[in-house]
N, C-alpha and C positions, 0 to 999 in steps of 0.2 A: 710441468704440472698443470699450468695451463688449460696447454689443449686439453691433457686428461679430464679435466673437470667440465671442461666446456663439452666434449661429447657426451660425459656422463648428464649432461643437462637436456639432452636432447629427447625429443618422447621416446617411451620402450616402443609404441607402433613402428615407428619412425624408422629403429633400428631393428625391426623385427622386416618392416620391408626392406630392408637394407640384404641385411641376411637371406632373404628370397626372391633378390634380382637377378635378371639376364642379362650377358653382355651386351646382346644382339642391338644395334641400333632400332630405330624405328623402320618400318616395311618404308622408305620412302625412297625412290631412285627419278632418275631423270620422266620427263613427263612425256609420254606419249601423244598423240590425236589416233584417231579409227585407226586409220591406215598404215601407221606407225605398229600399233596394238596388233594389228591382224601379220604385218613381217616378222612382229616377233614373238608372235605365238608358233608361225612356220617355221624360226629356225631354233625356239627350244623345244616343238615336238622332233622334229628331225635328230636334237640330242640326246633325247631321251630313251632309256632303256627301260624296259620294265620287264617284273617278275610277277610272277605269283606264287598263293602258298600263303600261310594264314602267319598275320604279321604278328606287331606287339599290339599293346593298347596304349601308345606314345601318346595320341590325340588325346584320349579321354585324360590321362596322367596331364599330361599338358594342358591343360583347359583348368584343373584343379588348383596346378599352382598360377595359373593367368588369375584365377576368380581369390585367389591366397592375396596377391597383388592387390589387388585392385580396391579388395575389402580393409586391406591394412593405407592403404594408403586415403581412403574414407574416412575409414577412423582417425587416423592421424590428424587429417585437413580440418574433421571437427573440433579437434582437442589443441589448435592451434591458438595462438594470440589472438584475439580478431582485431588488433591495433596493424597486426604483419600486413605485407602487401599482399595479396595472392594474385596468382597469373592467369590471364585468361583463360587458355588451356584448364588449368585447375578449376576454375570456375565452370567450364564448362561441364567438366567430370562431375562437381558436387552435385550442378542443377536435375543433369541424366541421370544418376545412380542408379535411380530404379530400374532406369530403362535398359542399362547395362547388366542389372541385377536377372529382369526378363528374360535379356537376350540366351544365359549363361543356361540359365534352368530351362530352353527350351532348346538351345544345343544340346544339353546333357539328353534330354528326354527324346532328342531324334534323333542320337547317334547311340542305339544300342552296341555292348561291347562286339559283338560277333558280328556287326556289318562291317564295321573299317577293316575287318581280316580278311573278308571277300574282297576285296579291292587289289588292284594290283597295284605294284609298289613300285620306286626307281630303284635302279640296279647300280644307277652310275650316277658320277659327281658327286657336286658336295652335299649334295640332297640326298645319297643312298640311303634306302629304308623307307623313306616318307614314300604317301598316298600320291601317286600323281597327279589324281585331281585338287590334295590339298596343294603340291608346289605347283600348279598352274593358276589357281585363286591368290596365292602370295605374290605371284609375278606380276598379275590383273593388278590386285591391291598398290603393290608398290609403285610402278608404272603410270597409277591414275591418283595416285595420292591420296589413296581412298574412297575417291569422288564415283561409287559403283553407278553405274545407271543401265537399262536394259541393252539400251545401243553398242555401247563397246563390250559391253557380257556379253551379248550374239555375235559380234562381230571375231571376239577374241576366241571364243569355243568354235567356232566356225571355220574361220584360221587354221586353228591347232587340228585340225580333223582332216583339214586338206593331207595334213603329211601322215596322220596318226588315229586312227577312230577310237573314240571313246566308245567303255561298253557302258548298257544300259541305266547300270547301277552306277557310272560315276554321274551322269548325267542328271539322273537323281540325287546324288550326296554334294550336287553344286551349291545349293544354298544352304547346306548344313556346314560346309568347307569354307564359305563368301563369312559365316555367323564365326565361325573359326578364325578365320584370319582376323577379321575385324578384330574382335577378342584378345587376339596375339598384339594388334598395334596399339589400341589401346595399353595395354601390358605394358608395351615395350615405351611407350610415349611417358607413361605415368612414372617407371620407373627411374627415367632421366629425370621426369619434373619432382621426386622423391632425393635425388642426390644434388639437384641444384636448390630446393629446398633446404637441405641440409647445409650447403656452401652460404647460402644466405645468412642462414639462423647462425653459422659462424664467422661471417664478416660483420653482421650484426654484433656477436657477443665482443669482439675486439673493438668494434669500434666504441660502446659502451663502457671498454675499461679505459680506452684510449681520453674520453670525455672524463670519467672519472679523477684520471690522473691530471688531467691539464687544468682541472678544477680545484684538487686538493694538495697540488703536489706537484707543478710543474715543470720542476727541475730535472727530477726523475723521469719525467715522459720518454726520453729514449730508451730508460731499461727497457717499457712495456715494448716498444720498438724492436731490441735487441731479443727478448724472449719470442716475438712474431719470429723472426728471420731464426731462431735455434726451433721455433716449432715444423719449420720444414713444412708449410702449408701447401696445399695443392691449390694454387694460383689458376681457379676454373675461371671463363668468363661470369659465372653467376656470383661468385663471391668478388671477382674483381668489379663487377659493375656495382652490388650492391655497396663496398666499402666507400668506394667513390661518391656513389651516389650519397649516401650517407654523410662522410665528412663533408661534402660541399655546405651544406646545415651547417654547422659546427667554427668551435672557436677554431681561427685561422692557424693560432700554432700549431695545431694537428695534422698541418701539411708538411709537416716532416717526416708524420706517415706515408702520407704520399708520393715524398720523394724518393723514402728507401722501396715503396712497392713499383714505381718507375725504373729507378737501377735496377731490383729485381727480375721485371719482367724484358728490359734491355738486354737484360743477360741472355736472354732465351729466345731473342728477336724477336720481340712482342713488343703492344705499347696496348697502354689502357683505353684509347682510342680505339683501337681495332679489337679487343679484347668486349665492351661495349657493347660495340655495332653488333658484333658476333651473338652473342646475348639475347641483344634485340630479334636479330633475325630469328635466333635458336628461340625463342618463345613467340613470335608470328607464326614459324614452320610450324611447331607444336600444335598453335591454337586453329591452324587449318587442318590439319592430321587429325585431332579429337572431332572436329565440328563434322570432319567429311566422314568419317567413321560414325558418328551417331547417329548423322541424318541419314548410310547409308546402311545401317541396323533396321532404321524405319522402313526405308526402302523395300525390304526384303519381304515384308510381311504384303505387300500394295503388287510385286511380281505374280504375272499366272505361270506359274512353276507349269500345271499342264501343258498350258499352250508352247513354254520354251521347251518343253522336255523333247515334244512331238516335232518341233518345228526344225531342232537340231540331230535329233535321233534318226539317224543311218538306216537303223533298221525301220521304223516308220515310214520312211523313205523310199526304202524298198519295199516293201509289204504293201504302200499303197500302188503300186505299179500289177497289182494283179490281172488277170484277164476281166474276171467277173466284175472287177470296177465297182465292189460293195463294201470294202474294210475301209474307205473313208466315207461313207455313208451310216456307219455301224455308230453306238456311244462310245463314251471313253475305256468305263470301264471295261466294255467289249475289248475294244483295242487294246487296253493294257493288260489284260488277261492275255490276248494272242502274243503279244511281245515276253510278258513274262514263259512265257512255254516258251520264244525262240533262246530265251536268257540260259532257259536251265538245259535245253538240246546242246545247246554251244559249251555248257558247262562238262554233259557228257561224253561230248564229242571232242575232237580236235579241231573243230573248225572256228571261228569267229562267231559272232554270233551275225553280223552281216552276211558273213559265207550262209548260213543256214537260213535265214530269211531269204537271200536267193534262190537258194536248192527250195524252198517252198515256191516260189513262184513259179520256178521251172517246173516242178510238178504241176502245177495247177494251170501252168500251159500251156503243157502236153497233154493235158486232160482236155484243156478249151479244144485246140485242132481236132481232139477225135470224138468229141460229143458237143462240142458248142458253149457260146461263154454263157448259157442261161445254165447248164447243168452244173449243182452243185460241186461237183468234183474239181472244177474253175476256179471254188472259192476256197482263199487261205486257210481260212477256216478249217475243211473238207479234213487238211492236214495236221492242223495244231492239236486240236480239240475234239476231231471227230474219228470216223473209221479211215483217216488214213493214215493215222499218224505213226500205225504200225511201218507202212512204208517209207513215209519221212524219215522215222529212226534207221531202217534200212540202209536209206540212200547216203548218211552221215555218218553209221556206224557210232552211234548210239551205243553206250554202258550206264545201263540203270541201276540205280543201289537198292538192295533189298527192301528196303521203304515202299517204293513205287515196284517190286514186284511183289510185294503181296500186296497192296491194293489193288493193280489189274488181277490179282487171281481172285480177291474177294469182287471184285463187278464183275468177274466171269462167271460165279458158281456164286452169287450172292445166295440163294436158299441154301444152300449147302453149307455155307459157311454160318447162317444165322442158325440155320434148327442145328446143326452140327454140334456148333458151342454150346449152345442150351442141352443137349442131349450129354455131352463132352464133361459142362462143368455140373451138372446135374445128378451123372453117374459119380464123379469122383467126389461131389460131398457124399452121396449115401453111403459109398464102397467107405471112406474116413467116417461115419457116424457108427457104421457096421461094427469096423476096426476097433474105435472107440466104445460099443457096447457091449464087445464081446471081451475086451479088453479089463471089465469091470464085474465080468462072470455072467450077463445078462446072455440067455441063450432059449432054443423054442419057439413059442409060439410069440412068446413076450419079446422076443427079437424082431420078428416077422409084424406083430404088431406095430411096435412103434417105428419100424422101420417104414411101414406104410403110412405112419403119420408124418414123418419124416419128411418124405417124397414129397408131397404138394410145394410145401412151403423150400425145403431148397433147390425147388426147380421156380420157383417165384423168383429167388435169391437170381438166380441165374439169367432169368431172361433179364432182369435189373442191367445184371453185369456185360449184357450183352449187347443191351442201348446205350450204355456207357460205352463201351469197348469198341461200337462200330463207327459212330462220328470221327474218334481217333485214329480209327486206322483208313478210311474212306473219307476225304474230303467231300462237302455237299459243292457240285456243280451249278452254276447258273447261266441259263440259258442267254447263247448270245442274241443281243438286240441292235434295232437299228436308233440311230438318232433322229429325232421329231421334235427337239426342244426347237424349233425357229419354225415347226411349220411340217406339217404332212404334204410330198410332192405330189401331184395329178395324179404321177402313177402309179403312183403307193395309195390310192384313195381308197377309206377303211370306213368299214361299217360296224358299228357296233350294235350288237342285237341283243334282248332280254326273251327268253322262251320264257310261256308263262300258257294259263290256262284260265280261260273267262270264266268267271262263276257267279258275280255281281256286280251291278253297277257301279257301288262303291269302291271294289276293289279297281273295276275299272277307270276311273277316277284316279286313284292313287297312280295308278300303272303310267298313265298319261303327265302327270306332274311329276314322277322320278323322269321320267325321258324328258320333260322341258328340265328340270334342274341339272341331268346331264350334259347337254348341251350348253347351257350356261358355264358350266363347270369345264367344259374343252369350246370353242370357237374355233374351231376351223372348218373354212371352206369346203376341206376335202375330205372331213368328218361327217358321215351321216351316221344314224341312228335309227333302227326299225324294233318291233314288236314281231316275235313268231308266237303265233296263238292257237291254239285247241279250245275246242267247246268239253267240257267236264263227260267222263263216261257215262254213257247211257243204254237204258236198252229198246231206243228205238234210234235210228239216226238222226232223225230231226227234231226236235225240242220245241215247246210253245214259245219261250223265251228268247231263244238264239238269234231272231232277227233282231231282236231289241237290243242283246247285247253286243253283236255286232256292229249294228249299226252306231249305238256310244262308241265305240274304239275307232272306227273310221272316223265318226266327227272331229273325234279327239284328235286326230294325227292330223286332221287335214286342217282345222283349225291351229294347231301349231307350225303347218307348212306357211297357212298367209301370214301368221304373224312373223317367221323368223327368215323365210326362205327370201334370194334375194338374188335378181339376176334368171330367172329362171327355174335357179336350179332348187331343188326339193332336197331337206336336209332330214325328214322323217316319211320312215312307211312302217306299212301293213302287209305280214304274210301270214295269213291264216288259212288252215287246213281243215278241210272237211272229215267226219268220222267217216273209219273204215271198221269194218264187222271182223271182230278177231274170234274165233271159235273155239281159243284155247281159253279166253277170258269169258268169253258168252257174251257179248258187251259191245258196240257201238263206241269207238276211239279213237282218239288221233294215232296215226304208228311211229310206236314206240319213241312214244312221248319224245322231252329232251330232244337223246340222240339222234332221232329220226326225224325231229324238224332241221336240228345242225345239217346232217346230212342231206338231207332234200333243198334246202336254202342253197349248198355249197355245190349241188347241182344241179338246179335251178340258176344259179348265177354262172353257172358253165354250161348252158344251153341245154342241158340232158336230162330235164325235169319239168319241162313244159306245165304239167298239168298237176303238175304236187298241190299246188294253190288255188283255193277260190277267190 
């Protein structure tokens, strides 16, 4: 009756985490160094088997009851005595919570359900089913005792790739899987420190009655004795250290508790001595496994996830080995637009997704030996993203899903497919208003009429439906670029120009202070800046004004050349164009305005336009 009472005393949090524990011990095994980490990343990718094929949603389900844990065992610690001891460990859980609380809700928010089911899965052991990037982050986790840090993360993914290549997407769901595990240890740390909690709160409540009776009644002190040893207690080291500890306080007769729980644990080849120390260690180990787990939560957010992604990706690796020597020159998102197209060729293909990133190379240079590596066909690109990707798909044997063939048919016949629909869904409301008019007795002219009012407005309806309807079905493309965040090279050196048209001094003025604030705005060396200018139409060629105005725009530029130029070199010009006689306009003008300075500038600067400029 006892014990009955004494659990029923215990918090309902208490016993509700109780109810939603895991056996699992803590992620914690012998400790590695680098080198150790990288032998045995090579010999459990060598063990591993993997499948694919769209799995459960084990992870998200398991994260829910990790965050079930973790929040009852919070509440629990609040609603505690605050006379009890609490353990480091535990203390360290209360101070974090938030941080733990973060961590969960920013797992859940980057682990949509439909990406863990693209992932491939193990086939074999005792891990069959799980994500094998999530049982490679548990093996890291347990191995470093939590303690993550960038150098053994590279070292260990790096390892395992030697016998086994990760594809792109696990490479990516590393630090979603790193927030996972952590998550799971914590779990698993708290739920131990939840049942030695509880061994406490009941060496505590014995020992309590144990005072009680030697106080009021101490004759009888063996019953309470004889109902310990009929309660069949589970003699953990957290209850046997804490009873101990406890009596050592206490009146001395009470050590006839002590003796029976010594015979006790003699029986079982144990002594409260080693029972203790065991304790001790078991809440040191603990309070290193939470602190290295939260500091290693922080961690995560201070990693450049790009730079690891790229630095360990196979396919990156290979992709930048092209002839043309420009996809590591390119941005990121250039780059990972081109990786994602090798992700999804590999998906419809049979190949790897490294096999396809080499069959890109080799096309591109077989292209280099028969045109050279400056011709675009050189560059990966050429293949991913542009006109040759048709032959990429070729050369891999490529199966595209209906999705991505009607979008290649709508960028092949885009007018067709736009006016198509609008004409498509235009006819079939009127033919249903028709239907529906005639349907109500309406017939004639009064048909014919409103049928013609009709018309405007549901072909409005339509073309609505049709702006809607083409984003959906057409992805908007973005043109690839190169990288300039550190600096524009010699030989990339770029000029940016404003075509514009003199018309006043004033405006002339303004003209001259946007180009000093542009430059301001970019500093580089190898950034210049010019003016392409026209004198306003007229019908004579030459103007009373135009030397005047002229002449302000050259001061203007050249006067910002001594202020900012440096070394020599000149960071702004002047290309201005004299009127030519157009006879379709009657008129005195620069040709064709805009475009025809672009074009005469653009051959002008390739020697084949000598005299475009005055």
């Amino acid at each position: 009756m006892l014990t009955k009472s004494l659990r029923f005393g215990t918090s309902r949090a208490s016993h509700k985490l109780l109810r939603l524990r895991a056996s699992e011990p803590p992620l914690r095994a012998e400790l590695f160094g680098v080198e150790q980490l990288a032998r045995h990343a090579q010999a459990i990718a060598a063990q591993h088997q993997v499948v694919m094929g769209r799995g459960s949603r084990r992870l998200l389900a398991r994260l829910d009851h990790n965050e079930k844990v973790l929040r009852a065992f919070n509440r629990a610690s609040l609603a505690v005595d605050k006379t009890r001891r609490v353990t480091p460990a535990a203390e360290w859980l209360l101070d974090n919570f938030y941080l733990i609380e973060e961590q969960i809700q920013m797992a859940r928010r980057h682990l949509p359900r439909e990406y863990s089911r693209e992932l491939p899965r193990l086939a074999n052991g005792p891990s069959a089913g799980v994500l094998r990037v999530y049982d490679i982050m548990l093996e890291l986790i347990s191995h470093v005792d939590a303690q993550i840090d960038a150098e053994s993360l590279t070292a260990f993914v790096a390892a395992y790739q030697k016998v086994s290549a990760l594809k792109l997407g696990e490479l990516w769901a590393i630090p979603i899987m790193l927030r996972l595990g952590l998550i799971e240890n914590l779990q698993r740390v708290t739920t131990g420190l939840a049942r030695a909690r509880e061994d406490r709160d009941l060496a505590s409540a014995w020992v309590d009655r144990l005072q009680d009776m030697a106080e009021t009644n101490p004759s009888r002190l063996v019953i309470v004795v004889a109902d310990m040893a009929r309660a069949d207690l589970r003699l953990s080291s957290s209850f046997v250290a804490e009873f101990c500890q406890s009596l050592s306080r206490l009146n001395p007769v009470l050590h006839l508790a002590r003796g029976w729980l010594e015979q006790r644990l003699a029986e079982q080849g144990l002594s409260i001595e080693l029972l203790v120390h065991q304790e001790s260690q078991s809440q040191a180990s603990d309070q290193v496994s939470v602190s290295h787990s939260i500091t290693s939560l922080r961690l995560l957010s201070a990693i450049d996830w790009k730079e690891f992604v790229e630095t360990l990706s196979l396919v990156e690796q290979t992709l930048r080995g092209e002839p043309a020597d420009v996809y590591s020159d390119m941005d990121f998102a250039t780059r990972d637009r081109y990786r994602h197209v090798v992700e999804s060729l590999a998906k419809q293909s049979g190949l790897s997704e490294t096999e396809v990133a080499q069959k890109t190379v080799q096309l591109a240079g077989e292209s280099s030996r028969e045109k050279g590596r400056e011709d675009r066909t050189a560059h990966v690109g050429f293949y991913l993203i542009d006109k040759g990707l048709p032959r990429l798909e070729r050369a891999i044997h490529a199966r595209w899903p209906w999705k991505t063939i009607v979008e290649r048919s709508i960028r092949r016949f885009p007018l067709t497919f736009y006016l198509g629909g609008i004409f498509l869904a235009t006819m079939l409301g009127t033919f249903g208003f028709m239907h529906q008019a005639q349907s109500i007795g309406m017939q004639g002219w009064r048909l014919t009429f409103f049928t013609l009012i009709f018309v405007p407005g549901v072909s409005q309806l339509a073309v609505a439906l049709m702006n809607w309807l083409s984003p959906l079905l057409v992805k908007p493309r973005l043109l690839p670029r190169l990288d300039y965040s550190s600096g524009i090279a010699p030989e990339s050196r770029t000029m940016v120009v404003i075509p514009t048209i003199l018309n006043s001094l004033e405006g002339i003025d303004s003209l001259i202070e946007t180009l000093e604030i542009h430059h301001l705005a970019n500093r580089d060396e190898h950034l210049h800046f010019a003016l392409l200018t026209d004198f306003r139409d007229a019908p004579e060629e030459v103007l009373a004004e135009d030397e005047l105005l002229l002449e302000r725009v050259r001061t203007g530029v050249e006067t910002l050349n001594r202020k900012y130029s440096s070394g020599g070199s000149d960071f702004f010009f002047l290309f201005h164009r004299p009127r030519l006689w157009n006879p379709g306009e009657g008129l005195w003008m620069g040709y064709e305005r805009k475009r025809g300075k672009l074009a005469e500038l653009n051959a002008f600067l390739r020697g084949a336009c000598g005299d475009c400029f005055s």
